[in-house]
C-alpha positions in Angstrom: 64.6 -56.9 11.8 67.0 -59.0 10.2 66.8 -62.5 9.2 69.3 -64.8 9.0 70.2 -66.8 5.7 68.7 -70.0 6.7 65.6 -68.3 7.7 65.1 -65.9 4.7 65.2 -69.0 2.4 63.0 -71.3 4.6 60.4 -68.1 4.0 61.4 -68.0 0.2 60.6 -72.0 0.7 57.1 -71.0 2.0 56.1 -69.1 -1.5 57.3 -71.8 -3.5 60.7 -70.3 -4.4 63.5 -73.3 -5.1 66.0 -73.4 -2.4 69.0 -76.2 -1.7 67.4 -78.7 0.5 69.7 -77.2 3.6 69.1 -77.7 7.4 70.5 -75.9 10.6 73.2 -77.6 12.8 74.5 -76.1 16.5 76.9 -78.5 16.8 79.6 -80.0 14.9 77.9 -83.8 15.2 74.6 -82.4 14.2 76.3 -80.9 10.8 77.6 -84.4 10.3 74.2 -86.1 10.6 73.0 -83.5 8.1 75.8 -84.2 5.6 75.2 -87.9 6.3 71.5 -87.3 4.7 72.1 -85.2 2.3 74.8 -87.8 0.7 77.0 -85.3 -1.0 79.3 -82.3 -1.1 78.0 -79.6 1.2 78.5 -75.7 2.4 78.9 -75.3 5.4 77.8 -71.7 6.2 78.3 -69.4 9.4 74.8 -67.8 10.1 75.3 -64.4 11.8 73.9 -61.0 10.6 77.1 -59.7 9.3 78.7 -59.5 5.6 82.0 -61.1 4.5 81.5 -64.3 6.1 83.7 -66.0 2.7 86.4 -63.8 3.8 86.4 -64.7 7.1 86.6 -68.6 6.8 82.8 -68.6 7.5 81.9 -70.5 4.6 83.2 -73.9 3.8 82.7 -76.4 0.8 83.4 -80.3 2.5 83.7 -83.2 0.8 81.9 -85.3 2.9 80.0 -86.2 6.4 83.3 -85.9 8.0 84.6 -83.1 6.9 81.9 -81.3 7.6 82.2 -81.9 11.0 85.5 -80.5 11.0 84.9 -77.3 9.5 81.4 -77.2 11.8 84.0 -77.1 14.9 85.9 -74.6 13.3 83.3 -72.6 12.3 80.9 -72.6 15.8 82.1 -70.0 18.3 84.2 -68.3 15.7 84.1 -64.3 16.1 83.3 -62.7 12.7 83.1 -59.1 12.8 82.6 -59.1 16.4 79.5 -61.7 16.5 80.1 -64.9 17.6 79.0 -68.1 15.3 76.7 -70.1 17.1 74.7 -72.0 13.9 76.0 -73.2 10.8 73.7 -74.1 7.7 74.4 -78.0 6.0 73.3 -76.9 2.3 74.2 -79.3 -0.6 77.0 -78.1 -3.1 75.3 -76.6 -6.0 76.5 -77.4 -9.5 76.8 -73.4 -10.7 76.4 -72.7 -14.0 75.4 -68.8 -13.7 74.9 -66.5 -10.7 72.3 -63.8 -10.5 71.2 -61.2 -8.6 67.7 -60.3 -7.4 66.4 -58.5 -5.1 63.4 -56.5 -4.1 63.3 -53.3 -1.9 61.7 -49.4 -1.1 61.9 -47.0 -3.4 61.3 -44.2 -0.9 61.8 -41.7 -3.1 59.4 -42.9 -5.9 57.0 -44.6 -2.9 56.9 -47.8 -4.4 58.8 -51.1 -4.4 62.0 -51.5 -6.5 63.1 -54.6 -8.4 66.9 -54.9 -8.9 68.4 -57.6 -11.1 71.8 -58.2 -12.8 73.5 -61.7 -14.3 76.3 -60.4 -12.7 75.6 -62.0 -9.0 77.4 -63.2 -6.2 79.4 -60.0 -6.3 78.5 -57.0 -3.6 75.3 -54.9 -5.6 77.0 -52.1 -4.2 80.2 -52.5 -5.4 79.0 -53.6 -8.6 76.7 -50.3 -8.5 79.6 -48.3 -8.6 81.5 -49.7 -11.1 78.8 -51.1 -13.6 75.5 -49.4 -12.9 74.5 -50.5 -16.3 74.7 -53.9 -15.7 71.7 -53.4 -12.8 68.3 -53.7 -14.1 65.8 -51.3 -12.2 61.7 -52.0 -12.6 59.4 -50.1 -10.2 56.2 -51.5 -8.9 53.0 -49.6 -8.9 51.9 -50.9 -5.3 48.2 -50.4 -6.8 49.0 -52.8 -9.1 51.4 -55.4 -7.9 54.0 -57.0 -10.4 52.7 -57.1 -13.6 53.3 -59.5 -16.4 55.1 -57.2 -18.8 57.6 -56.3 -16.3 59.0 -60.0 -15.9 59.3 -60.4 -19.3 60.7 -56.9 -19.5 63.5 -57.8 -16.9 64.0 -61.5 -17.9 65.1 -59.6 -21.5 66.7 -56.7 -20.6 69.1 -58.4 -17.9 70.2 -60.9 -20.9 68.3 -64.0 -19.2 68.5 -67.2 -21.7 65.1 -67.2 -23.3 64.4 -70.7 -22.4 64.6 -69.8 -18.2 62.3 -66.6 -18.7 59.2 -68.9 -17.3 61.3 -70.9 -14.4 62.7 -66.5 -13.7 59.4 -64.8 -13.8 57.7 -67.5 -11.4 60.7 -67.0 -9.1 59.9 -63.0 -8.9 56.4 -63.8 -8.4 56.8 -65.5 -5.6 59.6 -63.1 -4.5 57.2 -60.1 -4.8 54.7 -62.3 -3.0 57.2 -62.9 -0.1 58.3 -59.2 -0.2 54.8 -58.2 0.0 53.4 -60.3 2.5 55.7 -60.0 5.1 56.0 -56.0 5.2 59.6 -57.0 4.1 62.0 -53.7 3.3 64.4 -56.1 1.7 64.2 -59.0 -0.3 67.3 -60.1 -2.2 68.2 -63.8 -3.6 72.5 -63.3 -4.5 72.6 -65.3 -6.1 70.1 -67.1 -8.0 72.0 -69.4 -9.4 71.7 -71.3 -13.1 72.8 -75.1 -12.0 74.5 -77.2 -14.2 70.9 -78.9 -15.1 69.3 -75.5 -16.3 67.6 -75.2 -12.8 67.1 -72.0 -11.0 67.9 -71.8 -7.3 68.3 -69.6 -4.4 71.5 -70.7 -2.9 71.8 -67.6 -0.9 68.8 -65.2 0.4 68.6 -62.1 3.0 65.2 -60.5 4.6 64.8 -57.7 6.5 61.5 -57.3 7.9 59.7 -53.6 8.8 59.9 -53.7 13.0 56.9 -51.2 12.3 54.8 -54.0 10.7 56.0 -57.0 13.0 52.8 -56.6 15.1 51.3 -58.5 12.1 54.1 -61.1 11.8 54.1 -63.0 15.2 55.5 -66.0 13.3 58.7 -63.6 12.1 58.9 -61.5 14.7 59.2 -64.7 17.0 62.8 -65.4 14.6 64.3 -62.5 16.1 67.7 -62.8 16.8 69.0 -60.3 18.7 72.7 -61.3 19.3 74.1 -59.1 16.4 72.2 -56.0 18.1 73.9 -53.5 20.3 72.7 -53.9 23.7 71.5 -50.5 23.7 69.2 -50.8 20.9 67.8 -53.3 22.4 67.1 -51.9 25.5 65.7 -49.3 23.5 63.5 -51.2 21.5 61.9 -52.9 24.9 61.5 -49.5 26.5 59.6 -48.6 23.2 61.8 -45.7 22.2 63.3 -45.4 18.9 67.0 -45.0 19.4 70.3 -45.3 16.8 73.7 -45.5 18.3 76.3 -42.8 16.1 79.2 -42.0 16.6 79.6 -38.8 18.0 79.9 -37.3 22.2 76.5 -35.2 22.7 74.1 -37.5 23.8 70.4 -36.5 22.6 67.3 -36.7 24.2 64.3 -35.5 22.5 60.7 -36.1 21.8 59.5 -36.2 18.1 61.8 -37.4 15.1 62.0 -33.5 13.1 63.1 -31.9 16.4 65.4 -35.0 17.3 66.9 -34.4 13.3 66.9 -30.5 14.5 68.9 -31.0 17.2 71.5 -33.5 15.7 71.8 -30.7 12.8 72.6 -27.8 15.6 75.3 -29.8 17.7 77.0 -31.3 14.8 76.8 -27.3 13.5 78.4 -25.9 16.5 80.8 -28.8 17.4 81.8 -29.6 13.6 85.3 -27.8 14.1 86.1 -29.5 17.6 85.0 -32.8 15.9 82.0 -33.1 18.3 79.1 -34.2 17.0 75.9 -36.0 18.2 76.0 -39.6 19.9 72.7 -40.9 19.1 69.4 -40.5 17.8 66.9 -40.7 20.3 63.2 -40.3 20.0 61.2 -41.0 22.9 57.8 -40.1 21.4 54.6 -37.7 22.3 53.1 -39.1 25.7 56.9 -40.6 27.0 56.4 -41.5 30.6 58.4 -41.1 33.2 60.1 -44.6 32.6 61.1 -44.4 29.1 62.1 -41.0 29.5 64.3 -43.0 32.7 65.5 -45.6 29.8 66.4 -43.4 27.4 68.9 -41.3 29.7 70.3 -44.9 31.1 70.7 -46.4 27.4 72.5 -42.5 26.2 75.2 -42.9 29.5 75.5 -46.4 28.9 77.8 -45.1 25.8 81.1 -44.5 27.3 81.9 -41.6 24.6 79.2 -39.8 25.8 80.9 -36.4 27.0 76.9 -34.3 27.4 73.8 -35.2 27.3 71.5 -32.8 26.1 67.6 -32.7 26.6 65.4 -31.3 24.2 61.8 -32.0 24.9 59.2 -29.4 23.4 55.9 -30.6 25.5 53.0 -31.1 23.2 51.4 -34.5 24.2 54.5 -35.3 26.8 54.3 -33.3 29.4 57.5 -31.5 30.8 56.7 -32.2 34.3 56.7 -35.8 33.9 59.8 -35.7 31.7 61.5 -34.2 34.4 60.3 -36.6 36.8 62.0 -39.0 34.7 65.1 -37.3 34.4 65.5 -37.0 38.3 64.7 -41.1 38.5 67.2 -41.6 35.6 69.8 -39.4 37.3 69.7 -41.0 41.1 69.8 -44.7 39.7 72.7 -44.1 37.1 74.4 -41.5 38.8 76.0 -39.7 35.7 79.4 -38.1 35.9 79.1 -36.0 32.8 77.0 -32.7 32.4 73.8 -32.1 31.3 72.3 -29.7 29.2 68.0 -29.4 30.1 65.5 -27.3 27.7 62.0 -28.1 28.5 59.3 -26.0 26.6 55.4 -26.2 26.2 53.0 -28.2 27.8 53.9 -27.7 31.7 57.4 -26.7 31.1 57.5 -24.1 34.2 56.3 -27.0 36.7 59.3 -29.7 34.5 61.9 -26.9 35.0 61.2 -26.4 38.7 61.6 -29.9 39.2 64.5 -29.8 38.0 65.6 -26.6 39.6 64.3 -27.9 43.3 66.7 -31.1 42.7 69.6 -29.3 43.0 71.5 -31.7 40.7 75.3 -31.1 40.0 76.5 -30.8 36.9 73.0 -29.6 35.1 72.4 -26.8 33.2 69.3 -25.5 32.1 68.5 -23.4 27.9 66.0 -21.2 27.0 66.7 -21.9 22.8 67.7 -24.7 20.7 70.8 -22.9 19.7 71.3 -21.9 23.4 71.6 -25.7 24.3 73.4 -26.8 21.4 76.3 -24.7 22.2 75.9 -25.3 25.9 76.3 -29.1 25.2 79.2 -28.5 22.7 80.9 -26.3 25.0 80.6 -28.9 28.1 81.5 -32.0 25.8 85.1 -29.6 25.2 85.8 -29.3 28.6 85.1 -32.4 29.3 87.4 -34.4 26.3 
């Protein structure tokens, strides 16, 4: 789950990590109140989960109260990327001196957290990965552990931090790791810290993405979710309680347990590679599905219009074929597909699921005995059907 700028510092605020002292405005009179307080030069900043906002004419420095009014009506219902601006944030103009970068995220190859640092901020980190991955400072975190003393001092040197901001910079990861920690974050990244032109250190800029498998024990973030920048079908998804990623391809997947759901990706992008046909989605509906979800999940998969075949792929362990196919019937008389379908039910009641299915009568369906069966079923029908 993503956070938005203004909500990523305000929980950087909450661990005692400095932040412009910046407040939200939904309308262009309420950006001018804000400016009014603040007395000063401001930014006003489009707050949408999307990069590139600069580029876009999402960000804005104004002079004063009225101008930032102005650019607060230019800004609001401005389409950037596709997402529509419906919040701007009123921060005061920082005097910059120096912009870092630092952020914290998983290592999931070495299982632990990962700091990431560079005086080279403001800048993309993955842009200047690619060009300067010697000017990124990496530090691992033994999770056992937590942050250790050495390691700030060890990154406030190696980065080339001025000796005399090594104490303001360490507290400042401290807190970071704390906020990281504590919120079951998978990102935490502050580009840029900045230097200001007093010696400060601020985060003028801040993103958070929190784990949705941990938000059970955030109410209080989970509650800032804003799901505007999401695609309606993932969504959908997420309500249903089925774990679903939109790609780009025209078999649309249906299957129960992430290895087989990888397994079956792997076999139609194998056999529809040289027709360009690939798979659609990722879709895992999970051991015990019942007939509801596995109903969601076929209604989010034709909701995608480049969705040529669907193919189902359920090996019954825990969910049981019967009630899978129950689902599928349900599914199929609501939404009314016009595209094939491609059925292999094995396991756990998979004779009773596949004489559902067969009693139906359904046009257009097609049932496999094999994974590799189906996969070139589906690729096969996705051809004919382009």
């Amino acid at each position: 789950m993503k956070l938005h700028e203004y909500q990523s510092k305000f929980l950087f605020r909450e661990f005692g990590i400095p932040i412009p002292d910046g407040q939200v405005a939904r309308t262009p009179d309420e950006a001018h109140e804000i400016a009014s307080q603040l007395g000063e030069a401001v930014v006003v900043k489009a707050q949408v989960h999307v990069g590139g906002r600069g580029k876009a004419g999402g960000v804005k420095l104004a002079r004063d109260a009225d101008e930032a009014r102005q650019f607060a009506a230019d800004i609001l219902g401005m389409d950037i990327k596709g997402l529509t601006v419906e919040q701007v944030l009123i921060d005061p103009a920082a005097a910059i001196q120096q912009e870092i970068y630092l952020a914290i995220t998983n290592d999931r190859a070495a299982g632990c957290p990962l700091i990431m640092s560079s005086m080279e901020g403001g800048m993309d980190i993955e842009e200047l990965n690619r060009e300067r991955p010697e000017a990124i400072i990496r530090e691992r975190i033994d999770p056992s552990l937590g942050l250790q003393n050495f390691q700030l001092t060890y990154i406030a040197s190696a980065m080339g931090m001025p000796r005399a901001r090594w104490r303001s910079f360490g507290s400042i990861l401290r807190s970071l790791y704390r906020c990281y920690s504590e919120s079951d974050a998978e990102l935490a990244e502050i580009n840029p810290l900045v230097i200001t032109g007093g010696g400060e250190l601020l985060a003028v800029d801040g993103k958070v993405i929190i784990d949705d498998n941990a938000l059970f024990r955030q109410p209080k973030l989970a509650a800032q979710r804003d799901a505007s920048g999401e695609p309606e079908s993932e969504r959908l998804a997420r309500e249903a309680g089925i774990t679903f990623i939109k790609l780009d391809g025209q078999i649309g997947c249906m299957v129960n347990g992430a290895g087989l759901a990888m397994t079956t990706m792997d076999m139609t992008k194998l056999y529809g590679d040289a027709d360009g046909i690939g798979p659609a989605n990722f879709l895992d509906i999970g051991g015990g599905a019942s007939p509801e979800q596995v109903a969601a999940a076929l209604r989010i998969i034709l909701s995608d219009a480049k969705v040529r075949c669907v193919l189902i792929n359920i090996f019954g362990g825990i969910t049981r074929c019967d009630e899978v196919a129950d689902g599928i019937l349900t599914a199929y008389n609501e939404v009314k597909p016009n595209v094939p379908m491609v059925i292999r039910l094995q396991g756990t009641n998979a004779s009773e699921g596949n004489a559902i299915i067969s009693q139906a009568r359904m046009p257009n369906i097609a049932s496999a005995e094999t994974l590799t069966q189906a996969a070139q079923m589906a690729v096969a029908a996705a051809k004919e059907q382009a």
